[in-house]
FIMARSE-116872 format. One record per residue (C-alpha): residue number from 0; residue in three letters; x, y, z. Coordinates in steps of 0.05 Angstrom, whole numbers, plus 5000, padded with zeros to 4 digits. Example, Ala and Ser with C-alpha at 12.3 -4.5 7.8 and 13.67 -1.06 7.14 Angstrom:
2
+------+------+------+------+------+
! resi ! resn !    x !    y !    z !
+------+------+------+------+------+
!    0 !  Ala ! 5246 ! 4910 ! 5156 !
!    1 !  Ser ! 5273 ! 4979 ! 5143 !
+------+------+------+------+------+
***
This chain:
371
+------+------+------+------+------+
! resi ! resn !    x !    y !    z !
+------+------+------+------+------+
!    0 !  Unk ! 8252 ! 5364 ! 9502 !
!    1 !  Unk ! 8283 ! 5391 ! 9564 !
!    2 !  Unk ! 8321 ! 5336 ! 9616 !
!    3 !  Unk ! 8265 ! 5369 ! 9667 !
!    4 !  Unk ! 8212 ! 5344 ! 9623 !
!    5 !  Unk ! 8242 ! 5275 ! 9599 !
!    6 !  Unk ! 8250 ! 5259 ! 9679 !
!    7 !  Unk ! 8178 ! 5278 ! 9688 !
!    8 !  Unk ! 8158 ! 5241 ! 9635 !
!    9 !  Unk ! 8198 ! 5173 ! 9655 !
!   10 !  Unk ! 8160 ! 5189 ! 9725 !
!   11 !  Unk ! 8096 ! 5188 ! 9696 !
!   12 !  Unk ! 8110 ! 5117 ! 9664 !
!   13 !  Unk ! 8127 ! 5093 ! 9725 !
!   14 !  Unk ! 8063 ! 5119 ! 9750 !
!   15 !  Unk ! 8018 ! 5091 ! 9700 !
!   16 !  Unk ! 8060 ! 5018 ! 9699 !
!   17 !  Unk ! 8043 ! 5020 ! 9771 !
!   18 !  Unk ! 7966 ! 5033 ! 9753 !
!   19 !  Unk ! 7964 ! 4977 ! 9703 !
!   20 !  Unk ! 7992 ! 4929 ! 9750 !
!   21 !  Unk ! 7936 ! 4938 ! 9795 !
!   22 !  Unk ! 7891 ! 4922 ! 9732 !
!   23 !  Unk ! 7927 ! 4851 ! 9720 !
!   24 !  Unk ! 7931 ! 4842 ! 9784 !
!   25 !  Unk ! 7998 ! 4799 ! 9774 !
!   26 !  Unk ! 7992 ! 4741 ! 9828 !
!   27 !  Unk ! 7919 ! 4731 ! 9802 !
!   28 !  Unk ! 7953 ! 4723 ! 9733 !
!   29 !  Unk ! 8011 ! 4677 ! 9743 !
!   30 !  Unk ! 7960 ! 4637 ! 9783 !
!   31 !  Unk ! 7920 ! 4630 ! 9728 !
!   32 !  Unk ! 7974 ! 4613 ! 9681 !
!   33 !  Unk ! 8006 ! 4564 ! 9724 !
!   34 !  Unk ! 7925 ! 4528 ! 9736 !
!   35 !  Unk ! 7919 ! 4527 ! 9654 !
!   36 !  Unk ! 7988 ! 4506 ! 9646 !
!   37 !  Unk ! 7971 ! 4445 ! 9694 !
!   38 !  Unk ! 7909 ! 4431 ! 9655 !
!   39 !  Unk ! 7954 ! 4422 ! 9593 !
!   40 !  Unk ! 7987 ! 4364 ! 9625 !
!   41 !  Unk ! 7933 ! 4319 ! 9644 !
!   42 !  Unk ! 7906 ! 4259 ! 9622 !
!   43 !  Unk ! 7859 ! 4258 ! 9557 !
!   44 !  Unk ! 7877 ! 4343 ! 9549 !
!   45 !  Unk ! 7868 ! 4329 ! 9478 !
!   46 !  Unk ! 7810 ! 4286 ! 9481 !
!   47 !  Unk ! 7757 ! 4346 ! 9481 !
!   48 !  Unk ! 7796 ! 4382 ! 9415 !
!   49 !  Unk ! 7757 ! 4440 ! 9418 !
!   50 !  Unk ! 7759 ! 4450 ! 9498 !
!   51 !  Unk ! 7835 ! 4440 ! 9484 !
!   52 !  Unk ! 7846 ! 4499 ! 9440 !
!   53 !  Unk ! 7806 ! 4543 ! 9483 !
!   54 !  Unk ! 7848 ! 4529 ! 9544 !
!   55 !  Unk ! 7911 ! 4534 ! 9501 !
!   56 !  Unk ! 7889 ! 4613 ! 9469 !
!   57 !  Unk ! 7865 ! 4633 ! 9539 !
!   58 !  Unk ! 7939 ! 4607 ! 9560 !
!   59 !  Unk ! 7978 ! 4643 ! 9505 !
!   60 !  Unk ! 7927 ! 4711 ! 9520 !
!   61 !  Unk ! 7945 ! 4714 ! 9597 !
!   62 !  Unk ! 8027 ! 4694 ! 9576 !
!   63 !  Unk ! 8032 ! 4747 ! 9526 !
!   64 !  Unk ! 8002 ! 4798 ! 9574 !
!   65 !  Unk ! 8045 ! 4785 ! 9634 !
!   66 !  Unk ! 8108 ! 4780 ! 9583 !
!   67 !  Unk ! 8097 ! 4847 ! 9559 !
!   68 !  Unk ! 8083 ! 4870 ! 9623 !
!   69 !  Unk ! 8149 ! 4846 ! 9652 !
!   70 !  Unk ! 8186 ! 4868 ! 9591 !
!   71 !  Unk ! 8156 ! 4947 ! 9597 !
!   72 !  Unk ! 8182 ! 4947 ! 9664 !
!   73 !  Unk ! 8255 ! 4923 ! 9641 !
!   74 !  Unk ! 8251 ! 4978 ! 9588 !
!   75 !  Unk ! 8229 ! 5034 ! 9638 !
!   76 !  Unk ! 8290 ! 5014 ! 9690 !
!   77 !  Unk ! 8335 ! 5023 ! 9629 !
!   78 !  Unk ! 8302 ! 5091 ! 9620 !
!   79 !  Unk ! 8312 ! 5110 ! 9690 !
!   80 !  Unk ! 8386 ! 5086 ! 9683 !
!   81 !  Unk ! 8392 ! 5131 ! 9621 !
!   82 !  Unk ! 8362 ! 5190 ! 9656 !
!   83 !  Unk ! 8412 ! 5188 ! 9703 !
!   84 !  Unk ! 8474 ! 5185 ! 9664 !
!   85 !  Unk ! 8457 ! 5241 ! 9618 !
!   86 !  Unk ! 8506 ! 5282 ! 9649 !
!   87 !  Unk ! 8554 ! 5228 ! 9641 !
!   88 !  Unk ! 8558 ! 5227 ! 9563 !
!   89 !  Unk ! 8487 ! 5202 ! 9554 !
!   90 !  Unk ! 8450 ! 5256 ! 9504 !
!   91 !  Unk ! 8382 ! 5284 ! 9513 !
!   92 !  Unk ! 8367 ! 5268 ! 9443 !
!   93 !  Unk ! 8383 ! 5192 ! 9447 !
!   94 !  Unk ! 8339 ! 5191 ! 9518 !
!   95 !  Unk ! 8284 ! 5234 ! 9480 !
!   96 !  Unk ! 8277 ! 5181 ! 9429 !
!   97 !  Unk ! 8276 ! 5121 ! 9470 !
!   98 !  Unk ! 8219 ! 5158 ! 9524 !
!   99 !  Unk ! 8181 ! 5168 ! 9456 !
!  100 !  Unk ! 8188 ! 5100 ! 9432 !
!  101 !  Unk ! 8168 ! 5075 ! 9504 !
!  102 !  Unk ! 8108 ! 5119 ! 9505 !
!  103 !  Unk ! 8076 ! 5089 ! 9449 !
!  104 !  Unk ! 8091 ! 5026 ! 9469 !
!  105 !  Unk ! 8052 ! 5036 ! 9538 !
!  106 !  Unk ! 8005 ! 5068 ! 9511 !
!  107 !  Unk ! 7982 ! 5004 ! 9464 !
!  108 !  Unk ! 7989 ! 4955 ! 9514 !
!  109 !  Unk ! 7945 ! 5002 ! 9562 !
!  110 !  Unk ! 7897 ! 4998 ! 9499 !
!  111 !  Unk ! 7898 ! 4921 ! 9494 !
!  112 !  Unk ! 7874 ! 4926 ! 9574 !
!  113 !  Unk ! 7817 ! 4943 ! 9552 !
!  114 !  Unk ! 7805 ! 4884 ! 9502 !
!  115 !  Unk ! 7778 ! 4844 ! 9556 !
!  116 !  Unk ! 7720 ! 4803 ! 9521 !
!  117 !  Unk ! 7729 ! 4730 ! 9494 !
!  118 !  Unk ! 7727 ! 4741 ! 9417 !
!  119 !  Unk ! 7770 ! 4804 ! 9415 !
!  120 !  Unk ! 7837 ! 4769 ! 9409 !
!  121 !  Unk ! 7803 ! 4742 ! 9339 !
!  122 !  Unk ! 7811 ! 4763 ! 9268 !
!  123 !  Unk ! 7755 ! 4798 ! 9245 !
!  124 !  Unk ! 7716 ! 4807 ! 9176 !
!  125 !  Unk ! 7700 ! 4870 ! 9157 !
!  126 !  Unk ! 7637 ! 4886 ! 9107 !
!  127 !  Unk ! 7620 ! 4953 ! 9084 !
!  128 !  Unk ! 7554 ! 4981 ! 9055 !
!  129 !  Unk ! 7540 ! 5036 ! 9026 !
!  130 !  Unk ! 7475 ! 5078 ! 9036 !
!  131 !  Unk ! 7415 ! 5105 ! 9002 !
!  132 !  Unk ! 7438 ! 5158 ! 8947 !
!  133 !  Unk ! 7464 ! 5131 ! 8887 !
!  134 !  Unk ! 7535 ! 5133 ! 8858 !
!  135 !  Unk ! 7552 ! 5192 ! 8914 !
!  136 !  Unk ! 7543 ! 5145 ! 8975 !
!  137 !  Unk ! 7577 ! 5080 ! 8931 !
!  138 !  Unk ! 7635 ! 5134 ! 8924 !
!  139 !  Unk ! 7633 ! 5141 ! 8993 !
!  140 !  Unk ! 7627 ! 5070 ! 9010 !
!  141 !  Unk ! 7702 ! 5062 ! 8970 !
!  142 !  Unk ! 7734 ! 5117 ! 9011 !
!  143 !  Unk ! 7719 ! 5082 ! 9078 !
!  144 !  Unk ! 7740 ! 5014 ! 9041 !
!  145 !  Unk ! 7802 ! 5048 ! 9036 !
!  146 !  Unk ! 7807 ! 5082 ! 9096 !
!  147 !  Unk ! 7795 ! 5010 ! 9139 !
!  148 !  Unk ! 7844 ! 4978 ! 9095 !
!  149 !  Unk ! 7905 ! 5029 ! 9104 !
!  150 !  Unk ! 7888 ! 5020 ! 9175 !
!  151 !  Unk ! 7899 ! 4941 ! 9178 !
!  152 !  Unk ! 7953 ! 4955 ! 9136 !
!  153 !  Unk ! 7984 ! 4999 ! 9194 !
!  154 !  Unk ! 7977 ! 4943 ! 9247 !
!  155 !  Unk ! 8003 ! 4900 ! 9199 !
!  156 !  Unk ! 7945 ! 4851 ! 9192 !
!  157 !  Unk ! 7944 ! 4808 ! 9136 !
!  158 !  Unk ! 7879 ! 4826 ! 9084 !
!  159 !  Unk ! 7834 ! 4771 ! 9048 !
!  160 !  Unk ! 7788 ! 4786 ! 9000 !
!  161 !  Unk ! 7723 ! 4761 ! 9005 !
!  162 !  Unk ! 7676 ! 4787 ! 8957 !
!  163 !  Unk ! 7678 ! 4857 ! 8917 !
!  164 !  Unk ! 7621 ! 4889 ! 8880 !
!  165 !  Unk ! 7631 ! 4944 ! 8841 !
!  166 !  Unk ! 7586 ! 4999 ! 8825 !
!  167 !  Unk ! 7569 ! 5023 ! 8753 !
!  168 !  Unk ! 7590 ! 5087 ! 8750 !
!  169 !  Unk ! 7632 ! 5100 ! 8812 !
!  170 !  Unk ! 7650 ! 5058 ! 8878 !
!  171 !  Unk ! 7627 ! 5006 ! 8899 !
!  172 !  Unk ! 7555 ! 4964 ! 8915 !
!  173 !  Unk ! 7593 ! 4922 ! 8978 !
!  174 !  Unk ! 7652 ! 4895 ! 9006 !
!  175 !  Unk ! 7670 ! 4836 ! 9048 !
!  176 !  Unk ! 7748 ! 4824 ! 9071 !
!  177 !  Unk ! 7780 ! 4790 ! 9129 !
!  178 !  Unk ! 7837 ! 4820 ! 9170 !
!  179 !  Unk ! 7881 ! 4765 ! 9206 !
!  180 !  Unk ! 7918 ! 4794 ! 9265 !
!  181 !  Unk ! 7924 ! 4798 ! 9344 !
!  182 !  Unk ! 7861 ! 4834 ! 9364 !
!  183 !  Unk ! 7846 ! 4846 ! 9300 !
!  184 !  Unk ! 7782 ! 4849 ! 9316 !
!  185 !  Unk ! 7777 ! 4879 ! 9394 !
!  186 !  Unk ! 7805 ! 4937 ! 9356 !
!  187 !  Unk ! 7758 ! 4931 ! 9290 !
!  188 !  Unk ! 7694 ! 4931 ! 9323 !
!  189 !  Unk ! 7704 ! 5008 ! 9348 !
!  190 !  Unk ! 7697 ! 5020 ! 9271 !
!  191 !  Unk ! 7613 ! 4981 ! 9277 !
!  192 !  Unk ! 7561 ! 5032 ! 9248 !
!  193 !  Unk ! 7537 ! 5086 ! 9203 !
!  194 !  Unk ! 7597 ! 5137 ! 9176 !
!  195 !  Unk ! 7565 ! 5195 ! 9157 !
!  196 !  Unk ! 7602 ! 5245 ! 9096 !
!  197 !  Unk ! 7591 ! 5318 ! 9085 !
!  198 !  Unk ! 7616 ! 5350 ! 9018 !
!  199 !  Unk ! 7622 ! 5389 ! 8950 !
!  200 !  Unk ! 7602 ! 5321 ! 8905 !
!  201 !  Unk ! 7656 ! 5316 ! 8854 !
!  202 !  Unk ! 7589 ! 5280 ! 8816 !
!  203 !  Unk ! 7545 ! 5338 ! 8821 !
!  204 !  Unk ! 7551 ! 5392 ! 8756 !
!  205 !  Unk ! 7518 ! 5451 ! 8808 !
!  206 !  Unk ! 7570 ! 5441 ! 8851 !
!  207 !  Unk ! 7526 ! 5427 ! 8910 !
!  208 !  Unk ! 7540 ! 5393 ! 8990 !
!  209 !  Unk ! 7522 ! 5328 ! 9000 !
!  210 !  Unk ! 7512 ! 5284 ! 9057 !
!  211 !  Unk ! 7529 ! 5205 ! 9043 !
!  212 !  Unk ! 7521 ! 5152 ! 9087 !
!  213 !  Unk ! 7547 ! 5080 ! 9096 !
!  214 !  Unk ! 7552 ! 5023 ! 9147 !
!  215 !  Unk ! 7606 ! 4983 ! 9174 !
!  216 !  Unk ! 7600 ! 4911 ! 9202 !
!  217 !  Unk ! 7651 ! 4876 ! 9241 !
!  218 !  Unk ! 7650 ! 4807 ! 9242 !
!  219 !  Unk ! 7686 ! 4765 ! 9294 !
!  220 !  Unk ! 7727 ! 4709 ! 9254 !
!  221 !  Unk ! 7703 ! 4649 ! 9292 !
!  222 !  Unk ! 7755 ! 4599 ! 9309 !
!  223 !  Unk ! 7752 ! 4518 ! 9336 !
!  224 !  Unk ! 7749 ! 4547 ! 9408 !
!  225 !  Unk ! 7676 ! 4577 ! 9400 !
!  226 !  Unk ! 7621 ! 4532 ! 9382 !
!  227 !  Unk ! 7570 ! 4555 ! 9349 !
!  228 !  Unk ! 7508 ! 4508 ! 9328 !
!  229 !  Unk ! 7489 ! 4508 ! 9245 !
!  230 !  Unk ! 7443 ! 4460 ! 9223 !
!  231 !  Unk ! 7440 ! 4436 ! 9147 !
!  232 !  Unk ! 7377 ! 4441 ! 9147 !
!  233 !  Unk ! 7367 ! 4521 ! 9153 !
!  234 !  Unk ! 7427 ! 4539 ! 9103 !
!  235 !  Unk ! 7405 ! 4552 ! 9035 !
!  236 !  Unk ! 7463 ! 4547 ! 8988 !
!  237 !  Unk ! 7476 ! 4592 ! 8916 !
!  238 !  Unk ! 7536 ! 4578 ! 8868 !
!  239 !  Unk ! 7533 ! 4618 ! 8812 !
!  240 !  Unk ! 7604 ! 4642 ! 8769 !
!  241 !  Unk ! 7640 ! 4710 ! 8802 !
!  242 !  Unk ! 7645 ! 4775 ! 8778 !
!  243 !  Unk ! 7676 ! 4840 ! 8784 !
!  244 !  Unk ! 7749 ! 4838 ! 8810 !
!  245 !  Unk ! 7784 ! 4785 ! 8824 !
!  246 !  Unk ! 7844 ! 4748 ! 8782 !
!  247 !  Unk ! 7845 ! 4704 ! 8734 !
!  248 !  Unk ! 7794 ! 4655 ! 8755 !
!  249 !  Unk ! 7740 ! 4704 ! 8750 !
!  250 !  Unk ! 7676 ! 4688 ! 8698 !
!  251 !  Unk ! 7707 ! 4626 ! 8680 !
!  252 !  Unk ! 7679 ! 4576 ! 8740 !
!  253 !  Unk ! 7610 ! 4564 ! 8776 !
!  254 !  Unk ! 7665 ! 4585 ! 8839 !
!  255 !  Unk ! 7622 ! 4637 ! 8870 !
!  256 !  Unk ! 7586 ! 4613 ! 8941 !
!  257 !  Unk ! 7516 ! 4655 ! 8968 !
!  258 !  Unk ! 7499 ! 4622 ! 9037 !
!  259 !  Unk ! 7425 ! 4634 ! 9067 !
!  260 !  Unk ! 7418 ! 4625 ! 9131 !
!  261 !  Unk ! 7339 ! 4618 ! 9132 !
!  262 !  Unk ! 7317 ! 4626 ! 9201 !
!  263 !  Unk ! 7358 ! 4698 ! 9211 !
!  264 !  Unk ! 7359 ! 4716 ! 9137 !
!  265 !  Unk ! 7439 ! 4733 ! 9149 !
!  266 !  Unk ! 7468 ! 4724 ! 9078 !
!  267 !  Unk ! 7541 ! 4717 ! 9072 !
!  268 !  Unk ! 7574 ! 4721 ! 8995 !
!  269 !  Unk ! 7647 ! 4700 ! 8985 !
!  270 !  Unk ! 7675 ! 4690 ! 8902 !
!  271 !  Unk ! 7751 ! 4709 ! 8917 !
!  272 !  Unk ! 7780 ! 4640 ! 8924 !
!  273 !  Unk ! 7790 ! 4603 ! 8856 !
!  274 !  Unk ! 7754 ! 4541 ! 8876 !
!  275 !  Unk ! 7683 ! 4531 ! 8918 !
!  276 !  Unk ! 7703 ! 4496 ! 8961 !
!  277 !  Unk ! 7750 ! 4538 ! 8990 !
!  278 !  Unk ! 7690 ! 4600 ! 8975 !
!  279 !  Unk ! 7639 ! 4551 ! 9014 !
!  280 !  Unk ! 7693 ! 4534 ! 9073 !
!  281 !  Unk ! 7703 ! 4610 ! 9080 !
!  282 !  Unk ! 7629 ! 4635 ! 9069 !
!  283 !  Unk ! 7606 ! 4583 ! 9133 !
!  284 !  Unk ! 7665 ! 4617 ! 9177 !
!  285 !  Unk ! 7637 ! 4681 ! 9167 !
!  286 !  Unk ! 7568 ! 4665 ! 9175 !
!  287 !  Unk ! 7589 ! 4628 ! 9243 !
!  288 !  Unk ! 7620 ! 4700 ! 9257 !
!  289 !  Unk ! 7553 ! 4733 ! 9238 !
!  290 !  Unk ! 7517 ! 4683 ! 9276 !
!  291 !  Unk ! 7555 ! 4687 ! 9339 !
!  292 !  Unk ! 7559 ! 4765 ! 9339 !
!  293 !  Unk ! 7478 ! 4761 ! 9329 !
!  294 !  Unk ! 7477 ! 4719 ! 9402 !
!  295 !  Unk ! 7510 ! 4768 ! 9425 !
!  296 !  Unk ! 7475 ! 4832 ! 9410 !
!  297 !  Unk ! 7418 ! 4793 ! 9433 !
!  298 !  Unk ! 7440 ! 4781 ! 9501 !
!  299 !  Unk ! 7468 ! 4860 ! 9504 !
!  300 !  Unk ! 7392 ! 4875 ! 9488 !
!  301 !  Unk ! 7374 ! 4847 ! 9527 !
!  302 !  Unk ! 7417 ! 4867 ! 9586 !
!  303 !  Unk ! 7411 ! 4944 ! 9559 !
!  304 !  Unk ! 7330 ! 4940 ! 9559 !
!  305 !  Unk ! 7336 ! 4921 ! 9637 !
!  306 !  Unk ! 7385 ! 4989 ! 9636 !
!  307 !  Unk ! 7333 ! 5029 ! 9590 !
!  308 !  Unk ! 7401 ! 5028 ! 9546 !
!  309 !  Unk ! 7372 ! 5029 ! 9475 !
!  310 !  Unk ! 7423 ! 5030 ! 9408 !
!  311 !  Unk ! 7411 ! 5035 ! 9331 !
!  312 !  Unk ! 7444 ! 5021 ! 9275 !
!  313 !  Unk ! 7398 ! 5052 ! 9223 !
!  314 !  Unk ! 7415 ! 5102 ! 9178 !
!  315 !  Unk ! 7418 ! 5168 ! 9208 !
!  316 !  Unk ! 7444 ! 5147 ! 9276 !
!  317 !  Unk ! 7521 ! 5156 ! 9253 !
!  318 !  Unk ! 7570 ! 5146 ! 9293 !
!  319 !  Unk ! 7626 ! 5183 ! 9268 !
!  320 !  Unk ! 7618 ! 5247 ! 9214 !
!  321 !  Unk ! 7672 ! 5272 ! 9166 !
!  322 !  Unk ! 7662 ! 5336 ! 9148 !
!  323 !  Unk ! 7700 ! 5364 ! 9082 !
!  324 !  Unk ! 7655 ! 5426 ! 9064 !
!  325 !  Unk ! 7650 ! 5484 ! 9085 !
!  326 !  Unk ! 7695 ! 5459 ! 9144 !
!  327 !  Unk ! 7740 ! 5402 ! 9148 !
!  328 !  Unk ! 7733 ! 5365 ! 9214 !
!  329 !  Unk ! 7717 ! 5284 ! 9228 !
!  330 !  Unk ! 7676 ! 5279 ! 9295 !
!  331 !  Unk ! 7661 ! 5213 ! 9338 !
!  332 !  Unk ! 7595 ! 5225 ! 9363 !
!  333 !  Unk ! 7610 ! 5172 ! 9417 !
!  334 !  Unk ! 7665 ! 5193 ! 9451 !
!  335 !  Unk ! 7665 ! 5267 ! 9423 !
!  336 !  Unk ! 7734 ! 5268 ! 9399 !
!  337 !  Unk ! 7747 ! 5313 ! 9336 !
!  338 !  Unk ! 7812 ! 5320 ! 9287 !
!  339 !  Unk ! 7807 ! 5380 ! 9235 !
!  340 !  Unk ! 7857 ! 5326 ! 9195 !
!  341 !  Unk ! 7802 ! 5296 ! 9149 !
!  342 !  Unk ! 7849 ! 5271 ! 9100 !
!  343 !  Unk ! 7901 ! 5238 ! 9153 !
!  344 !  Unk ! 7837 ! 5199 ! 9187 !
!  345 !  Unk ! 7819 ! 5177 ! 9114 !
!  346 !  Unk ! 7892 ! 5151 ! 9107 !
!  347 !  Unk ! 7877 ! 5099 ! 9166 !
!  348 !  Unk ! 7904 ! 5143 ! 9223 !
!  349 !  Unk ! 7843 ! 5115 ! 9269 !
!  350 !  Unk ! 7885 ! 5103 ! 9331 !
!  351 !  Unk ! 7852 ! 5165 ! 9369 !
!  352 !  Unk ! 7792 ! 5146 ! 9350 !
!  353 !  Unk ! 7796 ! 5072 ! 9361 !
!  354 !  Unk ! 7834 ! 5076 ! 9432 !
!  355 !  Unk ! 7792 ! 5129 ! 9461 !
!  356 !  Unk ! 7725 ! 5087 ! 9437 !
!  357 !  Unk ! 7758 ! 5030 ! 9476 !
!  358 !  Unk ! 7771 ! 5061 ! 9542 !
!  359 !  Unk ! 7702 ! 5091 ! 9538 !
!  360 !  Unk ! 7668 ! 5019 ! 9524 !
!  361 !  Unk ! 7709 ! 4993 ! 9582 !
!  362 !  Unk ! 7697 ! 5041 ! 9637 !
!  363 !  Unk ! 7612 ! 5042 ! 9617 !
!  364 !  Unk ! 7624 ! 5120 ! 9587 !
!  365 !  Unk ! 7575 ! 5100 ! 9529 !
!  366 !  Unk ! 7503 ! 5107 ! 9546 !
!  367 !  Unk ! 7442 ! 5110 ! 9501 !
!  368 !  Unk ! 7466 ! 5177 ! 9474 !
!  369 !  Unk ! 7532 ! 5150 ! 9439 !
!  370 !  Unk ! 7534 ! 5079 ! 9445 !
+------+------+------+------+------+
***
């Protein structure tokens, strides 16, 4: 990169730093963090547990931002610093690498801007379905397992099993796992919906294209700080001994939990832990997940039907395609953004997709078309 360019380039940081302030709007921020701060300290805080944690996240949530914030615009000073002693023994090549390491760095906390709503700073739990069509679309269902693992694995979120069925002959029947991480699931829930699969099936003797299909869900991990209301009455509760993979524990206990929740019908399976207890603890925090994301669709209903803002998550209505034959190419339908890298997005390389989903859901770019 030429020193013309790398100047230009530190300018445009400064540019966009200056853009993002705006969007904290800083004195609104440390206001905010100096009222919660104050709540902290009074009398009974920790009276209302619950009330407590939630004022203590939102605390941490603003901190961090205005932290990182302050610490981007340290970084970019030193930049500009750099820049300017290039000619005094300073190389191009150590400036080039630190503009680099600073773009990306901008760039993701632009991205967590956009995680704005309540739940996205939570861990998330991620269940994947596969479609109608047989041991092709289970196949297919076990690539995108794959794929959304590799990609927690890149933002280094820690993976928990949940529950893991395999198919008979290839793939899988479903999967259920929890990824623990900050906005683990603000970023997740781009991932929602039907993926759709084009290709030469390796389980076809004629050689022939098939399309597969399978869903995603993303799950909000609920936390203390959300309450949502379960009564004992309207769970229905299974134990019955686990299968498929899973350690040693596996066929040798009753361990397995299968929680009903009667009045929605929401099901929730979870056999990975060795006792059922622990199954049963975890199964009722992911159907409080389930539960609370259901309230919430239902209010964004019913918000959208006053918009004549429709969306659908049947089969068929996918939001991202991956095409392997006779092209290669994997398309989001909702934002429109293409990569002829089919094998890098199934790798877990989703952070085109993911930001540019983001920044489409915050500035109302997704309408009935591609929502």
């Amino acid at each position: 990169m030429e020193r013309t360019d790398l100047e230009n380039k530190i300018a445009s940081f400064e540019a966009t730093l200056d853009e993002l302030k705006g969007q904290l709007d800083l004195d609104r921020l440390k206001a905010t963090i100096e009222s919660l701060e104050k709540r902290t300290y009074e009398d009974g805080f920790w009276d209302d547990h619950q009330s407590a944690n939630k004022v203590i996240a939102d605390l941490k949530h603003h901190k961090n931002r205005l932290s990182t914030y302050e610490e981007l615009t340290d970084t970019l000073e030193n930049l500009k610093i750099a820049a300017e002693l290039m000619d005094m023994g300073e190389t191009v090549d150590s400036v080039e690498r630190d503009v680099k390491s600073f773009e990306k760095t901008l760039a993701a906390f632009e991205t967590t801007l956009y995680l704005s709503e309540s739940y996205d700073h939570l861990g998330a739990t991620i269940e994947i379905h596969p479609g109608a069509g047989g041991t092709e679309s289970q196949d297919w269902a076990e690539m995108l397992y794959r794929m959304m693992r590799r990609y927690c694995e890149r933002r280094g979120y820690t993976i928990d099993m949940n529950d893991y069925q395999e198919a008979s002959e290839a793939g899988l029947k479903s999967v259920s796992f929890t990824a623990e991480g900050s906005y683990a699931f603000g970023y997740l829930k781009a991932e929602a919906g039907v993926h759709r699969l084009v290709r030469i099936s390796p389980f076809d003797a004629s050689g022939r294209r098939h399309t597969s299909f399978a869903s995603v869900n993303i799950i909000p991990q609920i936390d203390d700080t959300i309450d949502v209301d379960i009564q004992d009455g309207d769970l229905k509760i299974d134990t019955y001994r686990s299968s498929g993979a899973g350690g040693q524990s596996v066929n040798t206990t009753d361990s397995a939990v299968r929680i009903t929740h009667l009045p929605t019908g929401l099901t929730v399976t979870c056999q990975n832990e060795r006792s059922q207890i622990k199954n049963r603890a975890k199964a009722m925090q992911i159907l409080r997940g389930k539960l609370y994301k259901l309230q919430l669709e239902k209010h964004k209903d019913e918000i959208n039907s006053m918009k004549n803002i429709g969306t659908s998550i049947a089969f068929g209505s996918q939001i991202r395609s991956y095409v392997m034959h006779p092209y290669t190419m994997v398309k989001d339908h909702r934002t429109g953004v293409e990569t002829g890298s089919v094998q890098k997005v199934l790798d877990g390389d989703l952070d085109e997709f993911v930001e540019a989903y983001l920044r489409a859901l915050a500035k109302g770019e997704l309408t009935n078309d591609n929502a």
